[in-house]
C-alpha positions in Angstrom: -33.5 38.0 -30.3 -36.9 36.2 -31.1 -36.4 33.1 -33.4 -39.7 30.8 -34.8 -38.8 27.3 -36.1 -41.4 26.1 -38.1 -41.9 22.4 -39.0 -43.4 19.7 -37.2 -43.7 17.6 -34.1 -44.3 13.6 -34.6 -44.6 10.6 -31.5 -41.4 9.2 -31.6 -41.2 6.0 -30.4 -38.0 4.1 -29.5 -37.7 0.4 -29.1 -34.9 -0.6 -26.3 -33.2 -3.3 -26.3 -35.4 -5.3 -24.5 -38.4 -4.8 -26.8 -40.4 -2.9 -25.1 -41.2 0.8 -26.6 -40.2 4.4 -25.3 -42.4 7.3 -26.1 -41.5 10.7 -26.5 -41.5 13.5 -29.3 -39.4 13.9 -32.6 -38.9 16.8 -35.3 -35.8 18.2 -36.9 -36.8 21.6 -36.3 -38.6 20.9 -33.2 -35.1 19.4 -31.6 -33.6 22.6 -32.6 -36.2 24.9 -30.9 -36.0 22.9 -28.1 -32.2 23.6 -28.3 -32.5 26.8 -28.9 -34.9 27.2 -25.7 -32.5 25.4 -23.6 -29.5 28.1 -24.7 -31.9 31.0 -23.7 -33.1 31.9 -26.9 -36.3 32.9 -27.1 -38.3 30.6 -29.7 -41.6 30.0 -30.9 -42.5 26.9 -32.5 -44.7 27.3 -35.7 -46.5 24.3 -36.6 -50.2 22.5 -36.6 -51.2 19.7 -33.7 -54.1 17.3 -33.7 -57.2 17.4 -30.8 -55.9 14.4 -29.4 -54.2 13.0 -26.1 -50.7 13.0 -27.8 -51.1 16.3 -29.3 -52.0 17.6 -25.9 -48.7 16.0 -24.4 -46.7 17.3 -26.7 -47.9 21.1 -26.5 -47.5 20.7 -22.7 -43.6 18.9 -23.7 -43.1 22.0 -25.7 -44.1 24.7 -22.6 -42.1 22.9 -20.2 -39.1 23.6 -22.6 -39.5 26.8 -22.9 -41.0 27.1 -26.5 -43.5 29.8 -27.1 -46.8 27.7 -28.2 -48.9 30.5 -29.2 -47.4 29.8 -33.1 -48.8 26.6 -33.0 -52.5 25.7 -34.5 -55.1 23.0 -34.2 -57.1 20.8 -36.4 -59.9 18.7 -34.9 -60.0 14.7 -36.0 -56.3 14.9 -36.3 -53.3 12.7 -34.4 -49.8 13.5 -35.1 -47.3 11.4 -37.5 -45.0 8.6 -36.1 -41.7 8.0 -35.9 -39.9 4.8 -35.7 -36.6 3.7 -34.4 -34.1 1.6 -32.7 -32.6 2.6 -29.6 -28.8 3.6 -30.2 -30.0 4.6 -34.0 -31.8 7.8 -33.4 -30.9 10.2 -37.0 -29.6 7.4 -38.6 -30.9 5.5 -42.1 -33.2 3.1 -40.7 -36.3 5.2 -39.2 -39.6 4.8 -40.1 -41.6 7.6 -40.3 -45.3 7.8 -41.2 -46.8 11.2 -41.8 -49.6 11.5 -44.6 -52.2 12.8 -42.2 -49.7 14.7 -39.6 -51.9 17.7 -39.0 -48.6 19.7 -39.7 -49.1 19.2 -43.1 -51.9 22.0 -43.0 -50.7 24.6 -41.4 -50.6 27.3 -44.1 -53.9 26.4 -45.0 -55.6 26.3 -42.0 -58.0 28.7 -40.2 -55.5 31.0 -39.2 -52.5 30.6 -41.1 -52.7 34.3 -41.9 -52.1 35.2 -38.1 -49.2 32.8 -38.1 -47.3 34.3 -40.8 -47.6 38.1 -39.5 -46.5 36.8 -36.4 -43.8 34.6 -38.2 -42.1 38.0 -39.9 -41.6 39.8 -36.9 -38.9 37.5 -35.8 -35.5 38.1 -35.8 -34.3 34.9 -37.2 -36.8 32.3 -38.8 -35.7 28.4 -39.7 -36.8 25.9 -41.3 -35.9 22.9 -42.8 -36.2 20.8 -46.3 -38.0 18.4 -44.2 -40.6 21.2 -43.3 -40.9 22.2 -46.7 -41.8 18.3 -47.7 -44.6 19.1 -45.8 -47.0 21.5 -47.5 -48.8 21.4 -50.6 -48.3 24.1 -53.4 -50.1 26.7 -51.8 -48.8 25.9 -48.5 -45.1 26.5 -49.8 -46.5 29.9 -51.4 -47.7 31.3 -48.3 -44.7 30.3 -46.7 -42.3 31.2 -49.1 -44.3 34.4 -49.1 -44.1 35.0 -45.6 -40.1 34.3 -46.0 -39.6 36.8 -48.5 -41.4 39.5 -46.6 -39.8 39.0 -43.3 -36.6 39.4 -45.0 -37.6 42.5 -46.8 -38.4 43.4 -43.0 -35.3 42.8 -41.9 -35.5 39.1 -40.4 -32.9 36.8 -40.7 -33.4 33.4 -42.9 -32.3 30.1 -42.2 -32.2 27.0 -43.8 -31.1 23.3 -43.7 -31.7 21.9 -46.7 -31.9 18.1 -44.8 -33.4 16.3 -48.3 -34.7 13.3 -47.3 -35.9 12.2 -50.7 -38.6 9.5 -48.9 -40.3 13.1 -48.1 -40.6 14.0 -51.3 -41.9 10.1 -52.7 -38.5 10.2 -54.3 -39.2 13.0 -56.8 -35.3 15.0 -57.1 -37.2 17.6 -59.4 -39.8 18.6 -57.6 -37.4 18.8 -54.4 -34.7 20.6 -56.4 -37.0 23.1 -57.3 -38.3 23.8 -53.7 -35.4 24.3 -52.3 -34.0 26.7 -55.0 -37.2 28.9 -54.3 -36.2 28.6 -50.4 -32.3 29.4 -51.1 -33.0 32.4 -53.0 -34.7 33.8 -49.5 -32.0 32.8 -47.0 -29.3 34.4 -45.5 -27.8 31.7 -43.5 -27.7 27.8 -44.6 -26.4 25.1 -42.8 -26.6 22.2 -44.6 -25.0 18.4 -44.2 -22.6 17.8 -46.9 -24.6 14.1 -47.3 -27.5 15.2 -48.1 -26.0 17.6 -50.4 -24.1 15.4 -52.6 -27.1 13.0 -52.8 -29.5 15.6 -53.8 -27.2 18.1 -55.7 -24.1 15.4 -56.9 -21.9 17.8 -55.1 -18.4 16.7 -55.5 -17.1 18.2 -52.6 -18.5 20.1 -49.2 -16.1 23.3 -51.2 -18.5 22.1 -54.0 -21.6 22.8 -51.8 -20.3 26.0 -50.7 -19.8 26.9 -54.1 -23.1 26.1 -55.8 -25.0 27.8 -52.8 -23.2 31.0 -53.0 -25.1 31.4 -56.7 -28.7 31.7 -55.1 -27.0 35.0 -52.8 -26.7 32.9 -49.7 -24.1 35.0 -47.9 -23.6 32.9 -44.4 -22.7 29.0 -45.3 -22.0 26.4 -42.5 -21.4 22.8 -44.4 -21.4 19.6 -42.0 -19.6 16.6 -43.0 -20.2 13.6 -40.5 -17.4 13.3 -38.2 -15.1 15.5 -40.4 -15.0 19.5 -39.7 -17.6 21.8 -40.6 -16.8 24.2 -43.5 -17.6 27.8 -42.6 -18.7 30.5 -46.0 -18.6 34.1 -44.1 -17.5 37.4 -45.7 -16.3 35.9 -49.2 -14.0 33.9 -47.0 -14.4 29.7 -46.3 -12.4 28.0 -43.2 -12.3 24.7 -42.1 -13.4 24.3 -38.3 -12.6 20.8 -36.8 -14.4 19.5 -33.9 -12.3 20.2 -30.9 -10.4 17.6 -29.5 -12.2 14.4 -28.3 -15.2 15.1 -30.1 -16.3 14.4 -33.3 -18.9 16.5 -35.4 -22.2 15.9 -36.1 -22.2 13.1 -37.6 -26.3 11.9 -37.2 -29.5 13.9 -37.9 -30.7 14.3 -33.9 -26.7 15.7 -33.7 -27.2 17.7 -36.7 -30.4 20.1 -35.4 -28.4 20.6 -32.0 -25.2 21.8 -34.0 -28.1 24.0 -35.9 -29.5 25.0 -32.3 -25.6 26.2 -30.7 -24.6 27.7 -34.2 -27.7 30.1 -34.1 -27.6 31.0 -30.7 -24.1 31.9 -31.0 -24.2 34.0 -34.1 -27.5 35.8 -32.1 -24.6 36.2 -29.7 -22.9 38.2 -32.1 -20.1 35.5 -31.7 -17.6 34.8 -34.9 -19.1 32.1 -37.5 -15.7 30.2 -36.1 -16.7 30.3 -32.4 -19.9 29.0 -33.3 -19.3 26.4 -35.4 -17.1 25.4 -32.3 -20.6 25.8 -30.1 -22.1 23.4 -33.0 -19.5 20.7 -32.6 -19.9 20.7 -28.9 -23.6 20.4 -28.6 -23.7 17.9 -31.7 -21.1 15.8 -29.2 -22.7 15.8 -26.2 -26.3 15.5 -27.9 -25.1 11.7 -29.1 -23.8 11.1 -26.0 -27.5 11.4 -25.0 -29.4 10.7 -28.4 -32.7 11.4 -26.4 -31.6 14.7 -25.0 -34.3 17.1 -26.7 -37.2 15.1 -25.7 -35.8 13.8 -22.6 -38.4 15.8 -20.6 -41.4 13.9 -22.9 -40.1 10.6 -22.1 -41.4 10.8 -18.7 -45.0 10.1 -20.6 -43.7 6.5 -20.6 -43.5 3.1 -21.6 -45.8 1.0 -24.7 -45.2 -2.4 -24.0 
């Protein structure tokens, strides 16, 4: 079961307690390929690099994962985004991200796009993210949400995490709103974060959430709420799933795409929504255990001083 991810891979760089810098490679979506790769799911990543030395790395940090590369397009005169953060704070509130020439930006209107998208539809699952869709321009997100709806007439399998991080979107709630309505209307499986939710949406509740998603015909609903359990929407029918005992849920952004990542592969399992909510919880544990665990492989580039 083939799944593309499609978003976008920045530097990330991490600054240790001693000051000195740690380099390696960030993305929502590119965490849960990477994830997804390490489960034995086959997954391409769909995105745009630069021609530079970075962009070369982290193709090459992609491969020796696993990821299938042949999704992913260039743009000469072009270095990644950059992420900033403290070490121990990986997914929390205080990153710094800068982005507004990140070659991924392009990538349904570059040379090629086309080629992309056909291959895009052919998977069996495809996911994305409301940070991806920050990303594109208008006709960018109408190729894409193009190539969504087609795949899906197809057969393929949507999913989406709606992960609104408003700073994306220069702080414009109607614009984003909007989007992401657009997306829901094409997806078959969400797995949103009941934070983000309430921030973007005012939902009351994660029920709330589950609720207000069901009206755009999403049929599959996973809600995450921090450390609390995950609220699973399957078959007209919610449940609660706590974390199992000892660990807590996902309750940061790096935890959030693995719990994404073992959720999938799960369900392409054929596993119950239960059981792989369970799979979710677990990952998202030992993933903050080891905040640096999907790029772990990258950090071996090593150290800015």
């Amino acid at each position: 079961m083939r799944v593309v991810s499609v978003g976008e891979v920045m530097i990330k760089l991490v600054r240790d307690a001693d000051g000195r810098f740690t380099l390696g490679y960030a993305g929502d979506t590119f965490h849960t390929a990477v994830h997804l790769a390490r489960s034995g799911v086959p997954v391409s990543f769909a995105t745009a690099l630069g021609d530079d030395r970075y962009s070369e790395a982290a193709l090459a940090a992609a491969k020796a994962e696993g990821i299938d590369t042949d999704l992913i397009l260039r743009v000469n005169d072009r270095a990644l985004g950059i992420c900033l953060a403290d070490a121990g704070t990986e997914g929390g509130q205080n990153l710094e991200i800068w982005r507004e020439t990140s070659p991924a930006r392009q990538t349904f209107e570059l040379p090629g796009w086309d080629r992309l998208a056909e291959r895009m539809v052919t998977a069996d699952l495809i996911y994305f993210s409301g940070v991806t869709l920050s990303l594109y321009s208008n006709v960018g997100l109408g190729r894409m949400l193009a190539a969504l709806e087609f795949g899906r007439e197809r057969g393929t399998r949507i999913a989406f995490d709606g992960n609104g991080r408003l700073a994306s979107w220069r702080g414009d709630e109607q614009r984003t709103r909007a989007v992401f309505s657009e997306a829901l209307k094409r997806c078959d499986l969400a797995l949103p974060s009941f934070e983000d939710e309430a921030r973007l949406w005012g939902d009351a509740s994660p029920r709330a959430t589950i609720e207000r998603l069901t009206t755009f015909g999403v049929r599959e609903i996973v809600v995450k709420n921090g450390a609390g359990p995950a609220l699973v929407h399957i078959d007209n029918r919610t449940v609660e799933v706590p974390a199992p005992e000892g660990l807590a849920g996902a309750d940061d952004r790096t935890a959030s795409d693995a719990f994404n990542a073992a959720y999938i592969a799960a369900r392409l399992r054929k596993e119950s929504a239960e059981a792989a909510a369970v799979a979710g919880h677990r990952l998202a544990a030992e993933t903050r255990r080891q905040p640096s665990a999907p790029t772990a492989r990258a950090k071996s580039i090593g150290n800015i001083h």
